[in-house]
C-alpha positions in Angstrom: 32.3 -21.2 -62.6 35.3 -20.0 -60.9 35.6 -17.1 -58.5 37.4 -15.6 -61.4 35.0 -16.2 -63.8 32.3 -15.1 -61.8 34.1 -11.7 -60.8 35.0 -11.2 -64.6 31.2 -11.9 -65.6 30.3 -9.1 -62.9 32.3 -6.5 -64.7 31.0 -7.2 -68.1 27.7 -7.1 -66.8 27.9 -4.0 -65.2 30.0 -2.0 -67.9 28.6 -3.5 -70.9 25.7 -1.0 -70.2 28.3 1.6 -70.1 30.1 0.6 -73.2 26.4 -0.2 -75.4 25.9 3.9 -74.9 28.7 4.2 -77.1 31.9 5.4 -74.3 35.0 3.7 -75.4 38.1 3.6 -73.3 39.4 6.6 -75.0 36.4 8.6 -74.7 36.8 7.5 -70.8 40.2 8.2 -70.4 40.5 11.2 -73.2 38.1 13.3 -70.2 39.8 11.7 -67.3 43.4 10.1 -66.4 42.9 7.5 -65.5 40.7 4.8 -63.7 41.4 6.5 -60.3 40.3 10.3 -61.5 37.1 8.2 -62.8 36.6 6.4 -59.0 36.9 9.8 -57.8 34.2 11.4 -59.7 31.9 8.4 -59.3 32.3 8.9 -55.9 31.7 12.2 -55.6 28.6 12.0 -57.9 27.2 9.3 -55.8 27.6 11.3 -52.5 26.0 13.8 -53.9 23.2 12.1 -55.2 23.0 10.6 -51.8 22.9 14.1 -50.3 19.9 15.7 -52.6 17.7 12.8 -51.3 18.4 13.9 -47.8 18.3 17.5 -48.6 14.9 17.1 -50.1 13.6 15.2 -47.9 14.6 17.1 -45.1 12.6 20.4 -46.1 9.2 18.9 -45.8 10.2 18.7 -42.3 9.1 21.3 -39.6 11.2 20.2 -36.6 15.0 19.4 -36.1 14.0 16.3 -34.8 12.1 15.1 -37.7 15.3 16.2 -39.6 17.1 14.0 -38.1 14.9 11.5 -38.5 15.1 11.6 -42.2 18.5 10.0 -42.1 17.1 6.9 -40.5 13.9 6.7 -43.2 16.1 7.1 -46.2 18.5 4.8 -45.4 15.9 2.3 -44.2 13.5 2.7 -47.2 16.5 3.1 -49.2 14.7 1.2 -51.8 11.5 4.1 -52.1 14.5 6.7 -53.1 16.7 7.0 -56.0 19.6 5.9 -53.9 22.8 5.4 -56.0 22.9 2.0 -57.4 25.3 -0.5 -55.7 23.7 0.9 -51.9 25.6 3.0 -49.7 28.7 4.9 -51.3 30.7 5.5 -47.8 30.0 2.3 -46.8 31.4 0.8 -50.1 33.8 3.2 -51.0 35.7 2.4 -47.3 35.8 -1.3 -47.7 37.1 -0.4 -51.1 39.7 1.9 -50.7 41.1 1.6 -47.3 44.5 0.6 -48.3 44.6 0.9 -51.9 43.3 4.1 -53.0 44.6 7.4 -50.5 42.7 9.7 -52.6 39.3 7.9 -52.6 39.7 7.2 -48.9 40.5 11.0 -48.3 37.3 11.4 -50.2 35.3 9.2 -48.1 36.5 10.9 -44.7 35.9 14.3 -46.0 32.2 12.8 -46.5 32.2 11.2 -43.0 33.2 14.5 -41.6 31.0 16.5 -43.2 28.0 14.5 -42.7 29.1 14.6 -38.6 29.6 18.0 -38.8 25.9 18.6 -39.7 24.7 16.7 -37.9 26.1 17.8 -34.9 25.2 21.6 -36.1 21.5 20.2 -36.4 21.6 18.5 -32.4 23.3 21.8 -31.3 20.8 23.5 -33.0 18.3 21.6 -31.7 19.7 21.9 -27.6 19.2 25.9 -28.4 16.2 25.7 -29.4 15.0 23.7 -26.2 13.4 21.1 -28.5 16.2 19.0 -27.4 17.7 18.0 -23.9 20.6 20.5 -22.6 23.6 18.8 -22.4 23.8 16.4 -24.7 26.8 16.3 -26.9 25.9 16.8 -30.2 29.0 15.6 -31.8 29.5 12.1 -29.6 25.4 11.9 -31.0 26.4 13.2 -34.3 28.7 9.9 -34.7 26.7 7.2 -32.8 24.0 7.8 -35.2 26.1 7.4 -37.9 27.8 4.6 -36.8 24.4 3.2 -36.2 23.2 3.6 -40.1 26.5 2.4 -41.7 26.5 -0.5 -39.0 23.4 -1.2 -40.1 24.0 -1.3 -44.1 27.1 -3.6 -43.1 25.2 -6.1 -41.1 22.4 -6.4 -43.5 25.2 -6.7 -46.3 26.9 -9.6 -44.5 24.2 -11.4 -43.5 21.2 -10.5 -46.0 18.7 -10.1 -43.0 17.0 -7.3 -43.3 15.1 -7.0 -40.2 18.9 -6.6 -38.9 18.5 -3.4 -40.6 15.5 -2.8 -39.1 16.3 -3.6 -35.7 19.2 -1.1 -36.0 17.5 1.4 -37.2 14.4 1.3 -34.7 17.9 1.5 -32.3 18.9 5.1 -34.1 15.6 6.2 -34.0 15.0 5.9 -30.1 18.7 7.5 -29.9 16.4 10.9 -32.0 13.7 10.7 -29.9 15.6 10.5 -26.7 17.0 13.6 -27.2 
């Protein structure tokens, strides 16, 4: 089977689903105009999805620190949460729309942002309440840890070695504790 072929079999088997609940492409397109206003809404269901597993996992936690950690054990046990299907949505929304979409891409840094920006509230909040070190800057953290957990989606992606993943995130979880 050609690459074609193979990539056209892909998208029947992952619409057909969508199609046998009875959506035609003018129920689709008669509540959105077109495929690009869909890709936006996908997205922005999927990161929030994403963000309600965090969110709930994160309130069974007592300290900042274990916060924090929740990042690392949902995106390591990915698999024990009802992560959106497909894995990561920054991570493949990026590769995705980097230079053909402006509007998804604007979506995905908004997302980026956000997700730095708390947390980097959550280290500062942390450094005031002397359960973390004084000095450290929250916002350089905020990123590397980040980094860290796409990185880690990516490399397991390419290569399919998931104690890559593991290794990576044993990495970001140090980075937490040494705070």
């Amino acid at each position: 089977m050609s690459k074609a072929e193979r990539t056209r079999q892909l998208i029947v088997e992952k619409t057909a689903p969508i199609f046998n609940t009875g959506l035609t492409k003018g129920s689709i397109y008669g509540n959105f105009a077109n495929k690009d206003e869909v890709a936006l809404a996908a997205f922005d269901h999927n990161i929030q999805k994403l963000q309600t597993i965090v969110r709930d996992e994160m309130v069974r936690q007592r300290t900042i620190r274990d916060q924090l950690l929740v990042y690392v054990r949902v995106y390591d046990n990915f698999m024990k949460h009802p992560f959106p299907v497909g894995g990561c949505p920054i991570l493949n929304t990026t590769t995705e729309a980097d230079s053909t979409h402006p509007q998804l891409k604007s979506k995905v840094n908004e997302a980026i942002i956000d997700w730095k920006d708390r947390v980097t509230r959550m280290i500062e909040k942390g450094v005031d309440a002397k359960e973390f070190k004084p000095g450290v800057n929250a916002e350089q953290t905020a990123l590397t840890l980040i980094a860290m957990i796409e990185g880690a989606i990516l490399i397991t992606m390419a290569t399919g070695k998931l104690n890559y993943r593991k290794a990576v995130m044993n990495s970001a979880e140090k980075l937490i504790m040494g705070l």
